[in-house]
C-alpha positions as CSV (number, residue, x, y, z in Angstrom):
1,X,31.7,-51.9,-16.8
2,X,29.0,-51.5,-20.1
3,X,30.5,-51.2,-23.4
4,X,29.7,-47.5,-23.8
5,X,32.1,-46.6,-20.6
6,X,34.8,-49.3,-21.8
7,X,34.9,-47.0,-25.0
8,X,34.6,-43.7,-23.0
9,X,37.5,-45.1,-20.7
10,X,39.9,-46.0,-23.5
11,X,39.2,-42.4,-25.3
12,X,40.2,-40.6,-22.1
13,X,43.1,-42.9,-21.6
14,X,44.4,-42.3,-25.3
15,X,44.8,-38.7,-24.8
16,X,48.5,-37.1,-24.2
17,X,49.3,-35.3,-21.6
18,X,47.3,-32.0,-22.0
19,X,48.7,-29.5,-19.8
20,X,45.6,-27.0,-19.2
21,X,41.8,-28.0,-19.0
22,X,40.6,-26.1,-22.4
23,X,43.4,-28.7,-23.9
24,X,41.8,-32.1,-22.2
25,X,38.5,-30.5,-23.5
26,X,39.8,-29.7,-26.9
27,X,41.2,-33.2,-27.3
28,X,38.3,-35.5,-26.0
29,X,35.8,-37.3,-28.6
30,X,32.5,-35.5,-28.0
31,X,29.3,-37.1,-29.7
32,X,26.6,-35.3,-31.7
33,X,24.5,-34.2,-28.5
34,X,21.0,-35.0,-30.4
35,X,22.3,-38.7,-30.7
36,X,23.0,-38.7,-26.9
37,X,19.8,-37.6,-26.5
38,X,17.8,-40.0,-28.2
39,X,20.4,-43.0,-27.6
40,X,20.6,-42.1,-23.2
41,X,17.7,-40.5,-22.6
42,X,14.8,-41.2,-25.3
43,X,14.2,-38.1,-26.2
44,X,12.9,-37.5,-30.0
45,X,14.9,-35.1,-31.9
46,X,11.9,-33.1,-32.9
47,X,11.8,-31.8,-29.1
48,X,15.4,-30.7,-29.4
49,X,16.0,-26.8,-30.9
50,X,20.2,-27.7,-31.7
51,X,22.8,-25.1,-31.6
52,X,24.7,-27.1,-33.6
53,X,26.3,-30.0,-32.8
54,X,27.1,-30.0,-29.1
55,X,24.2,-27.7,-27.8
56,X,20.7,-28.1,-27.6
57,X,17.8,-26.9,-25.8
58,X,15.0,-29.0,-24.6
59,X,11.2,-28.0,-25.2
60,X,9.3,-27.3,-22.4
61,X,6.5,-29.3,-23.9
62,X,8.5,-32.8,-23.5
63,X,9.1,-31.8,-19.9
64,X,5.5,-31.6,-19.3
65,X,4.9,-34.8,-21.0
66,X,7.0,-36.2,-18.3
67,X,5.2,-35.0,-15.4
68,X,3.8,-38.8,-14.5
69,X,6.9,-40.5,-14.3
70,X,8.6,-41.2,-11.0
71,X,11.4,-38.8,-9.6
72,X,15.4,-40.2,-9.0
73,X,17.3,-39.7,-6.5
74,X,18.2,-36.2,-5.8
75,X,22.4,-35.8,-4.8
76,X,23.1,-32.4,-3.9
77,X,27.3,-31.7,-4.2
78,X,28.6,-28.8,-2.0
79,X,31.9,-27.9,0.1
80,X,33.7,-26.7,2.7
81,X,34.3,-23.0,2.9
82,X,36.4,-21.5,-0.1
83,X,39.8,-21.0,-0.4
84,X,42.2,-20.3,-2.8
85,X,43.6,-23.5,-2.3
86,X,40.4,-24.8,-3.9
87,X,37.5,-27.8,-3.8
88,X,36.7,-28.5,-6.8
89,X,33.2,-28.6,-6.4
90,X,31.7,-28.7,-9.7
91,X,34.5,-30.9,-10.7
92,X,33.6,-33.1,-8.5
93,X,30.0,-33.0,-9.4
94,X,31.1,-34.1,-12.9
95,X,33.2,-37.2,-11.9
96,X,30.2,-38.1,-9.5
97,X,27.8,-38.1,-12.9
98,X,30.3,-39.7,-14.9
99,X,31.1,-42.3,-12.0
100,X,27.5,-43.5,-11.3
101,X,26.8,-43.9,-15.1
102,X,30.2,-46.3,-15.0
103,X,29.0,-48.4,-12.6
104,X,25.7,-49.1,-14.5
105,X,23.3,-46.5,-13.1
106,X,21.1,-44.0,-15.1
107,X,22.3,-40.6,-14.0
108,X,21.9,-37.2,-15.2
109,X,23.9,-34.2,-14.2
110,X,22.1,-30.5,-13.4
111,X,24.7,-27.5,-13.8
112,X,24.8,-23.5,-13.3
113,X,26.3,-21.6,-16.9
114,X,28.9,-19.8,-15.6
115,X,29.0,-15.7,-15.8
116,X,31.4,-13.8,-18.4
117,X,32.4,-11.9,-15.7
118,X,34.3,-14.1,-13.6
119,X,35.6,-16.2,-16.6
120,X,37.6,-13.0,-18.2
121,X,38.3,-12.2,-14.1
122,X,39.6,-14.5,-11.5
123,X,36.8,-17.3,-10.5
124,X,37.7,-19.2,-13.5
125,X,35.1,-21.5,-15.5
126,X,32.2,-23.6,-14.1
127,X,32.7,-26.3,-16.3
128,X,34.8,-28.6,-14.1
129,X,38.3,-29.5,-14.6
130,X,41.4,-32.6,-15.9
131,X,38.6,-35.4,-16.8
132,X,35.9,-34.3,-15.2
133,X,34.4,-31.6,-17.3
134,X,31.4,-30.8,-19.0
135,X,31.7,-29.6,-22.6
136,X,32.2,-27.7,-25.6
137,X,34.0,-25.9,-22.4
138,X,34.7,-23.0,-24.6
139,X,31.0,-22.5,-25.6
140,X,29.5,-23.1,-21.9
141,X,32.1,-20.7,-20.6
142,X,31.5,-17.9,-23.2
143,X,28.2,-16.9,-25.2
144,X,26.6,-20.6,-24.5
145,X,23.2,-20.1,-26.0
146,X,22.4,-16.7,-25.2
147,X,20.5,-17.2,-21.8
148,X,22.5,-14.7,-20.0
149,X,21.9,-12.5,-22.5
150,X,18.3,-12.9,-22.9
151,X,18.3,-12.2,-19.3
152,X,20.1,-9.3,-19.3
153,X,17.8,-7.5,-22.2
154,X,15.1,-8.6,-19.9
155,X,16.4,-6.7,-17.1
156,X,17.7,-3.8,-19.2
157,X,13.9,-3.7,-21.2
158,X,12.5,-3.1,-17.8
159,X,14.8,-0.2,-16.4
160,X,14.1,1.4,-20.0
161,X,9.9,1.3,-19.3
162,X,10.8,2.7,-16.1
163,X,12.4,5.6,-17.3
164,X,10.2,5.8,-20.7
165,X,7.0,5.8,-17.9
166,X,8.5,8.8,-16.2
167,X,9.4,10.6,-19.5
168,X,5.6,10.6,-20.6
169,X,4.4,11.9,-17.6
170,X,4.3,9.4,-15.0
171,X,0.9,8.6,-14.3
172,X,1.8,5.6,-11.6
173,X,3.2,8.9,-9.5
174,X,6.9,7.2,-9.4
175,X,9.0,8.4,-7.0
176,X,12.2,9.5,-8.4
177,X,14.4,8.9,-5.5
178,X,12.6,5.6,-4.7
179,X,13.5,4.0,-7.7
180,X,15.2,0.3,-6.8
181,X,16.1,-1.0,-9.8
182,X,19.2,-1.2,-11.4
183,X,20.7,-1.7,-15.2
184,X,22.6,-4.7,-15.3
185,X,25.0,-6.3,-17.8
186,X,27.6,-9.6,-17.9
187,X,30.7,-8.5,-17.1
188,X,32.9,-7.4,-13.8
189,X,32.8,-3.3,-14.5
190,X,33.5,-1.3,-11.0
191,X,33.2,1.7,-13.0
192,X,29.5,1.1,-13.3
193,X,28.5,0.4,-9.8
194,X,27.8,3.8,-9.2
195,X,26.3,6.7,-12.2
196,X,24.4,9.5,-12.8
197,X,22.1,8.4,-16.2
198,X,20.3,11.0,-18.3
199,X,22.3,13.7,-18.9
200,X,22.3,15.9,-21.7
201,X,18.6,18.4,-21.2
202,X,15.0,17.4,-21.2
203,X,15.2,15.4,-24.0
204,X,17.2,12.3,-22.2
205,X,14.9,11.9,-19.3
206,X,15.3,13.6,-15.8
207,X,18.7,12.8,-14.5
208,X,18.6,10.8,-11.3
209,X,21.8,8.4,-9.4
210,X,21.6,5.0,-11.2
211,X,23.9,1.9,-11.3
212,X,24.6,-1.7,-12.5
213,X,24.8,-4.8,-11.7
214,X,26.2,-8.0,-12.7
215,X,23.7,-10.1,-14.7
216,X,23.9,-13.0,-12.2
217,X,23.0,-11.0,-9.5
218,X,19.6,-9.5,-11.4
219,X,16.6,-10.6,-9.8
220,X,15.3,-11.4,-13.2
221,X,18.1,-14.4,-13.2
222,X,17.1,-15.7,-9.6
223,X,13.0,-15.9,-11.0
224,X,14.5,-17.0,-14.3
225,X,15.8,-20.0,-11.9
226,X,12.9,-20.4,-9.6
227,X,10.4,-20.3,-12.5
228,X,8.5,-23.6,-12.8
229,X,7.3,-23.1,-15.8
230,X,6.1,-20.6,-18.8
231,X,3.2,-19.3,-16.7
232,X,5.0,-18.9,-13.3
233,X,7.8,-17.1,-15.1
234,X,5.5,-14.1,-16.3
235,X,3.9,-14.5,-12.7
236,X,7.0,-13.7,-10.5
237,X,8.0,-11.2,-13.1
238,X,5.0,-9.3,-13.0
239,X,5.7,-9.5,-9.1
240,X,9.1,-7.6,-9.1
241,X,8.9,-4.5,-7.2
242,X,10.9,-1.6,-9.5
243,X,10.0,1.5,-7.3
244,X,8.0,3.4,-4.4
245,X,5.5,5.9,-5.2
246,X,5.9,9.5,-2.9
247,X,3.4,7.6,0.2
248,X,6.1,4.5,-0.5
249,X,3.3,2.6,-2.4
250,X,5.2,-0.6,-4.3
251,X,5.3,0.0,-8.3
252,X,5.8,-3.8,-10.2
253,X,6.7,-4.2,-13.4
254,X,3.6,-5.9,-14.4
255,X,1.9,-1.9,-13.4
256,X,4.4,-0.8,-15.6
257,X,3.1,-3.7,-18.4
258,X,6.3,-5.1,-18.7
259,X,5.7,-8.3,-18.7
260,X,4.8,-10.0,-21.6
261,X,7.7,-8.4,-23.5
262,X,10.3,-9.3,-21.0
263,X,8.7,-12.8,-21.1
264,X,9.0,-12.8,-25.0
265,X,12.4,-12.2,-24.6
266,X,12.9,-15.3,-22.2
267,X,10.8,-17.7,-23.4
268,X,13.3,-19.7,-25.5
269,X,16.0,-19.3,-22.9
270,X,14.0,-21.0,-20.3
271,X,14.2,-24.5,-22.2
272,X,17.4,-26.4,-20.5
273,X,20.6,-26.8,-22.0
274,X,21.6,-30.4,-22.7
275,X,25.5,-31.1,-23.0
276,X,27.7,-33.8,-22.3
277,X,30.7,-34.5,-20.5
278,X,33.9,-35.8,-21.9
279,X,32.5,-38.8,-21.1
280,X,29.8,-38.5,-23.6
281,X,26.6,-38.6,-20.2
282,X,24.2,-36.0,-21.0
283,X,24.0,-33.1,-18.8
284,X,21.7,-29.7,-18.2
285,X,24.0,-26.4,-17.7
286,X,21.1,-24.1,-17.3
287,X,20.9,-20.8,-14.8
288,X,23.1,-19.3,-12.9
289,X,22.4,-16.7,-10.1
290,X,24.7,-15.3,-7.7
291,X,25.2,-17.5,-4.3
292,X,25.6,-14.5,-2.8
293,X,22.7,-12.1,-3.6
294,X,20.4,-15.2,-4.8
295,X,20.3,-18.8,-4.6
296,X,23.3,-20.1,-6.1
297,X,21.7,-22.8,-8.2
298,X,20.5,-23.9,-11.8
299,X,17.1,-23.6,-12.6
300,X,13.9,-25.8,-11.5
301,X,13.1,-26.7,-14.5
302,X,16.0,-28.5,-15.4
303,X,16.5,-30.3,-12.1
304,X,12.9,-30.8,-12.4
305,X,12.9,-32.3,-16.0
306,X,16.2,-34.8,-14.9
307,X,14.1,-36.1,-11.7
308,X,11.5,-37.7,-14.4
309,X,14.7,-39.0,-17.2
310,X,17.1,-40.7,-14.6
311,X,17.6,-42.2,-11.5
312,X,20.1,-40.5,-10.1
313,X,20.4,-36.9,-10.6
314,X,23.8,-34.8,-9.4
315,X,23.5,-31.1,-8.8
316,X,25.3,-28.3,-6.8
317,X,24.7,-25.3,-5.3
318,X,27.0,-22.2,-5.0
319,X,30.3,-21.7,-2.6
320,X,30.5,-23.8,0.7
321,X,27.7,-25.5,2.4
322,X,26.7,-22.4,4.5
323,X,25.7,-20.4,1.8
324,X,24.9,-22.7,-1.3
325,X,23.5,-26.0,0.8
326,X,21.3,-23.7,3.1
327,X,20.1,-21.5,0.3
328,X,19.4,-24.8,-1.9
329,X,17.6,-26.5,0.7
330,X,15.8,-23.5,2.6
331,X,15.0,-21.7,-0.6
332,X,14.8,-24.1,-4.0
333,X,13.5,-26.8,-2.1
334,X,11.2,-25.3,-0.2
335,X,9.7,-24.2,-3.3
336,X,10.0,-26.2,-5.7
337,X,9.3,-28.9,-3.7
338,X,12.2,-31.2,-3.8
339,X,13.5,-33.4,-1.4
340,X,17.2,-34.4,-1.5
341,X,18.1,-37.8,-0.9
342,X,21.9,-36.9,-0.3
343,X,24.8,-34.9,0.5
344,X,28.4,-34.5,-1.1
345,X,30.6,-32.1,0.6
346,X,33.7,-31.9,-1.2
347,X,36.6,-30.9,0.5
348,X,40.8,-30.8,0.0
349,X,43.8,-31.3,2.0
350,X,45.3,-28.6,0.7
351,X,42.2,-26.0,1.6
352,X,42.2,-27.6,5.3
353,X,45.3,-26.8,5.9
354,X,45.0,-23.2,4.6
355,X,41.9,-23.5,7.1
356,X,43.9,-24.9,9.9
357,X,46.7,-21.6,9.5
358,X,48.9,-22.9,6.7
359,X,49.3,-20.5,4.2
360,X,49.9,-21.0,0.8
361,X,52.9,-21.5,-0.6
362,X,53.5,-23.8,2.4
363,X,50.4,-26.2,1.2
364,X,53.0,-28.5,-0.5
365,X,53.9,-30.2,2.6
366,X,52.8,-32.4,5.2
367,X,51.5,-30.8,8.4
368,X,49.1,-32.9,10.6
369,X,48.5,-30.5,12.7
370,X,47.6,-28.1,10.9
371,X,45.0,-30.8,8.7
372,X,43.2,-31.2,12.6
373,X,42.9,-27.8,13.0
374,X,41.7,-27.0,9.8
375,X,38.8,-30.1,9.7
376,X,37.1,-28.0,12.3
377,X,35.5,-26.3,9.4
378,X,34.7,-29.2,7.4
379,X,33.1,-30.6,10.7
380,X,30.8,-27.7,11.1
381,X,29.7,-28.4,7.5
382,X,29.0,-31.7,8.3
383,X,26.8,-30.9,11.1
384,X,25.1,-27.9,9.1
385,X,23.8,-30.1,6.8
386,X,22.6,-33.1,9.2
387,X,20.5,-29.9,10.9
388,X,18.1,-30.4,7.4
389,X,18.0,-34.3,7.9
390,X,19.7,-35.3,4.4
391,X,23.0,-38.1,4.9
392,X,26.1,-36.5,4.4
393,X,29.2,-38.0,2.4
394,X,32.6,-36.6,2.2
395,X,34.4,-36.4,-0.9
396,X,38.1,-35.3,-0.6
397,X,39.4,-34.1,-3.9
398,X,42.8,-36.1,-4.3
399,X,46.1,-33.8,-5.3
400,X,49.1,-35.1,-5.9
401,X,50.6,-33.7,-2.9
402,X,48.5,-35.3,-0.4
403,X,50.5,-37.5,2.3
404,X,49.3,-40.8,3.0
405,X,49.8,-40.2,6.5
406,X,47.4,-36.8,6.1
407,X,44.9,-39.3,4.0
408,X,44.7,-41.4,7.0
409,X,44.4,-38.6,9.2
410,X,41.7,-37.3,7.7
411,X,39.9,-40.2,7.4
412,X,40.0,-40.8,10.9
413,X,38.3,-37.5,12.1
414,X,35.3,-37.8,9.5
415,X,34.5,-41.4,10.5
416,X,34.6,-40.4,14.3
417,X,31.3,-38.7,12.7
418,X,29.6,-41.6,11.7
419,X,30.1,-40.7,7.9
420,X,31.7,-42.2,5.0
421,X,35.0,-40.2,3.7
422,X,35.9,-41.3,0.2
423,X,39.3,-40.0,-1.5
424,X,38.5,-39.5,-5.1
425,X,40.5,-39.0,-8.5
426,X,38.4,-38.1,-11.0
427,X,40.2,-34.6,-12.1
428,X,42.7,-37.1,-13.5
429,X,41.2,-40.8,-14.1
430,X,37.6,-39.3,-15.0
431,X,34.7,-41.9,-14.0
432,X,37.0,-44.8,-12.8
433,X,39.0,-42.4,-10.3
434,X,35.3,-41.5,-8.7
435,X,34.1,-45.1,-9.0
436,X,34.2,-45.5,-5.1
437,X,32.2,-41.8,-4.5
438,X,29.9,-43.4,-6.9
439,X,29.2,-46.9,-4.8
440,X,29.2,-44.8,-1.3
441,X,26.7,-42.7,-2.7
442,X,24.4,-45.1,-3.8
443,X,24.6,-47.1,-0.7
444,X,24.4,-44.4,1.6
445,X,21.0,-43.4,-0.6
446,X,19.7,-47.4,-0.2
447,X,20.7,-47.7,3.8
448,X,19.9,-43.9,4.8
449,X,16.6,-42.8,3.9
450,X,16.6,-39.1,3.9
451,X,14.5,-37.1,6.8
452,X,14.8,-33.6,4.6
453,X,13.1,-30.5,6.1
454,X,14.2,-26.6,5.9
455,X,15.8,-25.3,8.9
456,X,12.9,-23.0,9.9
457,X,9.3,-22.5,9.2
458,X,7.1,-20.3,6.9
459,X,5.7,-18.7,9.5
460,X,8.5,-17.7,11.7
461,X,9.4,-13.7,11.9
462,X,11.8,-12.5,9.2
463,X,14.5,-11.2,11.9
464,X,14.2,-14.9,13.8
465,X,14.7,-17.0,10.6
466,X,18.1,-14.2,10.2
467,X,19.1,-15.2,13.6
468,X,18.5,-18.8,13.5
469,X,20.5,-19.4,10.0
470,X,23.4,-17.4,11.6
471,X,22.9,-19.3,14.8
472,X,22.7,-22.8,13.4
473,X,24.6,-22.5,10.5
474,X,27.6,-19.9,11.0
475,X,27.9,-20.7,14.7
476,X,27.4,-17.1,15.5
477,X,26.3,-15.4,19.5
478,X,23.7,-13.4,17.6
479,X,22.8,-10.5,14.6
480,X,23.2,-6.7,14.9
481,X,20.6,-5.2,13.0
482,X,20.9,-1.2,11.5
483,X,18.1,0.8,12.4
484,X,17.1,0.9,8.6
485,X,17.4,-2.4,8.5
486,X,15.3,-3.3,11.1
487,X,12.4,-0.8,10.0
488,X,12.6,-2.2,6.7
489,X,12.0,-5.8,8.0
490,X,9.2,-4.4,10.0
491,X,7.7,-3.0,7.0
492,X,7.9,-6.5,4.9
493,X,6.2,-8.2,7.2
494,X,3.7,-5.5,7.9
495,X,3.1,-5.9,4.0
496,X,2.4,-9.4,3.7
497,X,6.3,-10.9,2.9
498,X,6.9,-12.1,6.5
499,X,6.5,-16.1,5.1
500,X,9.4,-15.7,2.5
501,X,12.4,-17.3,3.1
502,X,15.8,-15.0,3.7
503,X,18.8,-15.3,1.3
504,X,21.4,-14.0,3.7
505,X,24.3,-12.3,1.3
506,X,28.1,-12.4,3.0
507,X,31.6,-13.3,2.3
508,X,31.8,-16.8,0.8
509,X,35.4,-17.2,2.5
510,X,34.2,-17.5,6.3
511,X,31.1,-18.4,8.6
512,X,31.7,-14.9,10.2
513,X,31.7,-11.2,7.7
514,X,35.6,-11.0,7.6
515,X,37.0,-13.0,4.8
516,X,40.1,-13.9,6.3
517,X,38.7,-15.3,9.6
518,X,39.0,-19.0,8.7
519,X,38.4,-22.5,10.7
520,X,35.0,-22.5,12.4
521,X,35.4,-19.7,14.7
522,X,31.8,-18.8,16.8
523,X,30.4,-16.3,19.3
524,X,30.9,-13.9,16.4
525,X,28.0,-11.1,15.3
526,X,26.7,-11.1,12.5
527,X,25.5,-7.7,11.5
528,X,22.9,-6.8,9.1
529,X,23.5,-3.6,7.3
530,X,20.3,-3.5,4.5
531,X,17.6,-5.5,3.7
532,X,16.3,-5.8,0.1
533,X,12.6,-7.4,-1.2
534,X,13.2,-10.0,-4.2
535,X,9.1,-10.0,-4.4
536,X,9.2,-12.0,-7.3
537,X,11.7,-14.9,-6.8
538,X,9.7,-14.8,-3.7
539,X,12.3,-14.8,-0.8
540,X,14.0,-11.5,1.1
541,X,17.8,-10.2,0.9
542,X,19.4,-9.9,3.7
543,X,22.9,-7.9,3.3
544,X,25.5,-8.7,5.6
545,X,28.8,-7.1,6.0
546,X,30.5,-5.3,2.5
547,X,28.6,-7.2,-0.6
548,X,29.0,-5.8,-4.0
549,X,26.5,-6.9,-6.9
550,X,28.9,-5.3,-9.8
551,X,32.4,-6.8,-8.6
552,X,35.7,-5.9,-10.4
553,X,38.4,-6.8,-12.3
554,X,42.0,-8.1,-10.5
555,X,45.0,-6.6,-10.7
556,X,46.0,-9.0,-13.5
557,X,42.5,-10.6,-14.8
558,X,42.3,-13.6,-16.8
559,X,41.5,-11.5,-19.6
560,X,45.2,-10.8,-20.5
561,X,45.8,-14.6,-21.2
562,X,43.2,-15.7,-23.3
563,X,43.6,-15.8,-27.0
564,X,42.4,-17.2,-30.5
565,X,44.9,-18.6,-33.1
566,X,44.8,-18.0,-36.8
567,X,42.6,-21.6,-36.9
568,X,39.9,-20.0,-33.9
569,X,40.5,-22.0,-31.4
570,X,40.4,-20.5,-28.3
571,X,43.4,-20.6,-26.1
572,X,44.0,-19.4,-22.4
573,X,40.5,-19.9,-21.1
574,X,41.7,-21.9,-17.9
């Protein structure tokens, strides 16, 4: 163990007993990030723009200067299919960082910021959780540094041209009724999926059906995350496709000369976040698209500009491995051209039993049989993500409640694969409880060199590459495409879009469209009901059962328990 992670140890170990994870946060000794950048990473402080003492944003122009050196290793951390039993994904993905850095390697960690929506509703934070978190956890899980905001305006800026165009005559002939897109803002508002805008007489536009959607699910925040730089930015958003003329010609924002403002307003946001985890390792939290509608994964640019400061880098991709892995691999790989070296799927005990039929307020106790059942689903992720040639290790998330007899168990069935299953305890030891995550990882990198490739080619038919990610990777008999569907699909690849890659959009809680179909069920159909162009992320839409892009509040949202005492300090925020 260095010096540096003897220290880092003994702060964690010196805390009390927090009982929440904004109170381990609140209580751990975080570092001046600019030191942490010079001191781990080398980078001069004049290519740092601070937001004060725990935030800072990289300049694009260090990247660049970078652009010779070799890249690390590329770990990609994803999971089993969601439950509310949880994974602990992104936790995981901390403690893995943390970990490798404690037993002497160079790592650096690449994060999504998490939505305001979600936070003040019922996901809860992406910062991680106990000791494996990624901080100030307040900041990242609020405001941050304004990205999401910046993104938004962009988006907003854009709807407000389209409009203003029509107001003034409308001399690109937009059609009214063929206008696609949408207003968006941060926050989970069911109220404004669905509205009728420009009310009120001539003077406020001509009124026309409108609605929102959730920042993270703009198309602005999927380029904004694709982008590999300044110049490809204002390429892919002078690509986005905003309406049809009356013969269904496509209207982009750059006809509408959009462009250069909505790239004004994103130019600063596009430099990467660097943080720090309790642990004091430096960290980019930086993007954040749906893994739904888009990609589920932080930008290119930071994974990019880790690959040339580490030699490890530790990143994740959004919900389980059928939706996050596959859209990371067949989507942000494909273009950015990265290849990972390996796979973390992260899985529970508790979240396999609820897949193997248990439900939840029985999770407490020991049921083998119900822990068989239930692996069939991590065993289908384990298989999905040998289908793209990367290794695969398994990283079960230790709770207390775990049998030993159920450890063993499980243990058992994953070896029978040929793959390493580690039990890891980093929510409450930090780096030393995902010391031996750390080592499997690294030897599984050194032993078993990684064969990466997407799961289907350019080339292939839009409605094939549909059918073969629902046959490969959700185990189903086949797809049911709607009639509009289908004559939209035709109409992509009449106009040039057939070599994009799909981002299929469906439930995150099962391989089939019905949530509470658990396990690893297959012969199921999978049945497309739309099909939307994202022209300038560059890949195509592909709705699947009942998806919303504005979600709503719960019954009893998180909102009602967070707080600020008379000092500020924020209270209630998981």
């Amino acid at each position: 163990m260095t010096r540096q992670n003897k220290e880092n140890s003994s702060n964690l170990s010196q805390h009390a007993a927090p009982k929440s994870d904004i109170e381990i946060s609140q209580s751990a000794a975080l570092k001046p990030v600019i030191g942490i950048a010079q001191e781990r990473l080398g980078i001069p402080a004049d290519q740092l723009e601070p937001y004060g003492r725990l935030k800072a944003k990289l300049s694009l122009d260090y990247i660049k200067s970078l652009k010779n050196k070799p890249d690390a290793k590329l770990i990609l951390v994803t999971a089993i299919t969601p439950t509310p039993a949880g994974e602990g994904k992104t936790t995981t993905s901390v403690g893995l960082h943390d970990a490798l850095n404690f037993i002497g390697k160079k790592s650096l960690l690449c994060l999504r910021e998490p939505s305001l929506g979600p936070c003040f509703g019922q996901k809860g934070g992406a910062t991680g959780g106990g000791y494996a978190q990624v901080a100030p956890m307040e900041d990242i899980n609020l405001h941050f540094t304004g990205d999401f905001h910046a993104v938004g305006t962009a988006n907003n800026l854009l709807a407000a041209m389209i409009d203003n165009h029509i107001y003034w005559g409308n001399q690109l002939g937009i059609d009214v009724r063929r206008i696609s897109w949408h207003r968006s803002v941060d926050m989970n508002d069911r109220a404004l999926r669905q509205v009728v805008q420009s009310l009120g007489g001539p003077g406020n536009g001509y009124p026309r059906e409108d609605g929102f959607d959730i920042t993270v699910a703009s198309e602005i925040m999927a380029i904004f995350c694709l982008a590999t730089d300044l110049d490809d930015l204002q390429r892919r958003l002078g690509q986005i496709i905003v309406a049809q003329t009356k013969d269904k010609k496509y209207v982009t924002a750059k006809d509408l000369c959009a462009v250069g403002a909505m790239t004004a307003l994103l130019k600063d946001a596009v430099q990467p976040n660097l943080v720090q985890t309790l642990e004091n390792n430096p960290a980019f939290v930086h993007g954040g698209p749906f893994a739904n509608i888009a990609h589920g994964c932080n930008t290119v640019i930071a994974t990019k500009a880790a690959l040339k400061m580490a030699d490890y880098v530790v990143t994740e991709a959004g919900f389980g491995a059928d939706l996050g892995a596959e859209k990371f691999f067949d989507i942000k790989c494909r273009k950015a051209g990265l290849k990972p070296d390996c796979t973390v799927i992260v899985a529970t005990i508790r979240a396999l039993k609820m897949h193997g039929g248990v439900a939840k307020e029985d999770l407490k106790s020991e049921n083998l049989e119900a822990l068989e059942k239930g692996f069939a689903n991590l065993d289908r992720h384990i298989s999905n993500v040998m289908k793209f040639g990367v290794p695969v290790v398994v990283c079960i998330n230790r709770f207390s409640t775990d049998s030993q007899a159920e450890m063993d168990l499980l243990n058992k069935l994953v070896s029978k694969r040929g793959v390493s299953c580690i039990l890891s305890d980093h929510w409450a030891r930090g780096a030393e409880g995902a010391a031996d995550l750390a080592k499997e990882v690294v030897k599984t990198i050194e032993t078993k060199p990684s064969q990466f490739k997407p799961l289907y080619p350019d080339d292939m038919p839009l409605a094939e590459k549909i059918a073969t990610v629902t046959r490969e990777i959700y185990g189903a008999a086949g797809i049911s495409i709607d009639a509009n569907a289908e004559k939209k699909l035709a109409e992509l690849e009449k106009n040039g879009f057939g070599k994009l890659p799909v981002c299929i959009a469906k439930t995150q809680f099962s391989f089939t469209t019905d949530p509470s179909v658990k396990g690893a069920p297959t012969g199921h159909i999978i049945p497309v009901r739309n099909v939307r162009l994202s022209a300038g992320a560059e890949f195509v839409v592909v709705l699947c059962g009942d998806i919303m892009t504005m979600p709503g509040l719960p019954k009893i949202p998180a909102a009602n328990s967070i707080g600020v005492t008379t000092d500020g300090k924020i209270t209630g925020l998981f």
